[in-house]
N, C-alpha and C positions, 0 to 999 in steps of 0.2 A: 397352507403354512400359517401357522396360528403365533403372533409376532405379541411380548408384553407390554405393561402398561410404561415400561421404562425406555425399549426402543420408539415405541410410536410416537416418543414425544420429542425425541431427540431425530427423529428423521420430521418431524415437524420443524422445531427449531432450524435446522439443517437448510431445511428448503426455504422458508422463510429466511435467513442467510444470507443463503443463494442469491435470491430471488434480489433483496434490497442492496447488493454487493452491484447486482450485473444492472439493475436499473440506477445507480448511483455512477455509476464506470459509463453508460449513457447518457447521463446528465452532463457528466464530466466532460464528452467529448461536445457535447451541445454546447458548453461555456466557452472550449476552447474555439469553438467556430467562431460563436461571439467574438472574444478576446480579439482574434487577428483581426478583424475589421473594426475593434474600438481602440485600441491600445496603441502607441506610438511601439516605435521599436523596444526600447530598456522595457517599459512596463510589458510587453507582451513575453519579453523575453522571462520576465519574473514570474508570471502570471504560467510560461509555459512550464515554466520548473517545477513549480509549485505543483501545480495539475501532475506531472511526470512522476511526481513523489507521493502525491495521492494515490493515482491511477498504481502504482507498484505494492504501495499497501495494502490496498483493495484486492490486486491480483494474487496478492501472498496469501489473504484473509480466504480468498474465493477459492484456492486451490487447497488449503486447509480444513474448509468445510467439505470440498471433493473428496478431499482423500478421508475424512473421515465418516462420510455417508456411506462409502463406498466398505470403509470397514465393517459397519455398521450390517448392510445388506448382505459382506458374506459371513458375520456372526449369527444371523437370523436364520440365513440358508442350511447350516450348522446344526440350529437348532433343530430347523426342522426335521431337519437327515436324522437328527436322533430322535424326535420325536416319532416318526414315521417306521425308524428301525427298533425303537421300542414297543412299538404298537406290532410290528411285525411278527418279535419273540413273544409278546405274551399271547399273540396267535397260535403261535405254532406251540406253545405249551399248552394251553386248551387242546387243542387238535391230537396231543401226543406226537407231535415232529420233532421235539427235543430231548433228552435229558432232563431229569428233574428230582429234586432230592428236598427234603423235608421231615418234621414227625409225622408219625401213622404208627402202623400197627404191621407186624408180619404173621401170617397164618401158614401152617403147616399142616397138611391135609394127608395121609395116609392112608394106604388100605388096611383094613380090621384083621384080626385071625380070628376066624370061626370055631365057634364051643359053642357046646350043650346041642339042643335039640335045634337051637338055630342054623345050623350046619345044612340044613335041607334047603337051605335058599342062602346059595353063596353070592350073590348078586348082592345082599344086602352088604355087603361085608367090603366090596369095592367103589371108590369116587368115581360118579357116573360125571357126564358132559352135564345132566343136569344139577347135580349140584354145587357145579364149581357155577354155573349160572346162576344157582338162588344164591351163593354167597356173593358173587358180584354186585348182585341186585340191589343185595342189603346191605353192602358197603356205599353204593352209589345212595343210597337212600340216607345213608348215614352221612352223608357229605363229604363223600372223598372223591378228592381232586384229580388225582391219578392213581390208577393199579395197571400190577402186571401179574403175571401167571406165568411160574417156570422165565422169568424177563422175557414174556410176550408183552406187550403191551396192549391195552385195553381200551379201542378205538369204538367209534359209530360203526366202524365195518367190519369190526371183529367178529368171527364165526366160532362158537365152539359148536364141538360134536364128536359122535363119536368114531373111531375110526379102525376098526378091527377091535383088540384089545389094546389099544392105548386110544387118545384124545389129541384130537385138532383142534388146536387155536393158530388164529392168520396163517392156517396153511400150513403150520408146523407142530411134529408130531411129538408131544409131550407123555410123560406116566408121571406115577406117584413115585416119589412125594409131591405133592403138589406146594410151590411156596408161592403163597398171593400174600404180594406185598401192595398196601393204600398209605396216601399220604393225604391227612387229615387231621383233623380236630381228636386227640387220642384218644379221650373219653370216649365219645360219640362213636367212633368206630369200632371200637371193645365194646361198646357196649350194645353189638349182636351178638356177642354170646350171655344170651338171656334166659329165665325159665322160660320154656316152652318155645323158643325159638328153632331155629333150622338148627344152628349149632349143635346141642344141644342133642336134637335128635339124633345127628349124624355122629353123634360120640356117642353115642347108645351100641354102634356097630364098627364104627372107625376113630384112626384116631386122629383130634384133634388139633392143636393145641395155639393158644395163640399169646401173642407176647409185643405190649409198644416199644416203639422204638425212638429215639430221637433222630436218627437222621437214616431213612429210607430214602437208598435209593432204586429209582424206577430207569430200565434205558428207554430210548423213544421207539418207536415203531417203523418198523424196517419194509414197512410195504408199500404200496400206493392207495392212498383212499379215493375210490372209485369220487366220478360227480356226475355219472352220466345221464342221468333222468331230472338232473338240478339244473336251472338257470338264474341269476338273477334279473331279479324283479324291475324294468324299467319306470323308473320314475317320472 
């Protein structure tokens, strides 16, 4: 629990308080022991008054700094709960375990129609598992924070491949149109469609197209991310 420079001083002050409040209410009763064995009757009696009127100020004073140290410790504890649950959500957004929306960019991937003499190799004409991978690649390269495919979402565990005539991502079976959506730096992600980039090639035979966005969003990923070869590292 990581406490600021504004409570640590007020729980100093606090205790220091404390402290001289409940050694002062000590003294007090020290003087009264004195008192009965020096003071005739009248004066002790004034002397105990007195002391009684202290000693109740003292305790008003002392229970004031309780109650507000006590305030004090559960604003902190507070803090921390949000610190901690902040720290939590921007994990599980790294991770893909949430929701997430921002600029980027959306791409739409289609299969080609075959003309001319290219017709002898239809293969080129359809989005392989490979090349939703080399544009993944070159998003991730391009600094994007999150993508998805078809609202898969795009984890460490993420598999594509291929799977008959359609494509496996996390285990779910997607076709064309393919829409990969990245939230990023917009330039920066548009700007894989480049000369001589993958894009590029791949619009030679299918079609492309791609378009920023202001506010993409991506959903989180609905699987479980495996840890099992993972430990951490004891300190």
């Amino acid at each position: 629990m990581k406490l600021n420079a504004k409570s640590i001083l007020i729980l100093v002050i606090c205790f220091i308080l404390s402290t001289a409040i409940t050694l002062q209410l000590r003294t007090m009763a020290s003087e009264d022991a004195i008192a009965s064995g020096t003071f005739g009757n009248g004066e002790l009696r004034d002397s105990l008054f007195k002391a009684e009127e202290r000693y109740k100020s003292m305790q008003s004073q002392l229970s004031e700094s309780t109650k507000e140290l006590e305030k004090i410790r559960k604003e902190t504890t507070k803090e921390g709960a949000t610190d901690k649950n902040d720290e939590l959500n921007r994990n599980n957004m790294i991770l893909g375990l949430t929701d997430v929306t921002g600029p980027g960019i959306v791409i739409t991937a289609k299969d080609g129609t075959p003309t001319g003499a290219a017709t002898d190799n239809m293969s080129l004409f359809l989005i392989h598992d490979a090349d939703l991978r080399e544009i993944i690649s070159e998003l991730w390269n391009a600094g994007a924070q999150a993508i998805s495919v078809n609202d898969q979402r795009i984890v460490s565990s993420t598999c594509i491949m291929c799977a008959g005539n359609i494509i496996s991502i996390n285990n779910e079976k997607v076709n064309s149109p393919f829409v990969i959506k990245a939230i990023g730096n917009q330039e920066s992600l548009y700007g894989i469609d480049r000369p001589g980039g993958y894009i590029q090639y791949m619009k030679a035979y299918t079609s492309v197209d791609l378009k920023k966005a202001d506010s993409v969003e991506i959903p989180k990923f609905e699987g479980a991310i495996s840890q099992k070869y993972i430990t951490q590292v004891k300190e």
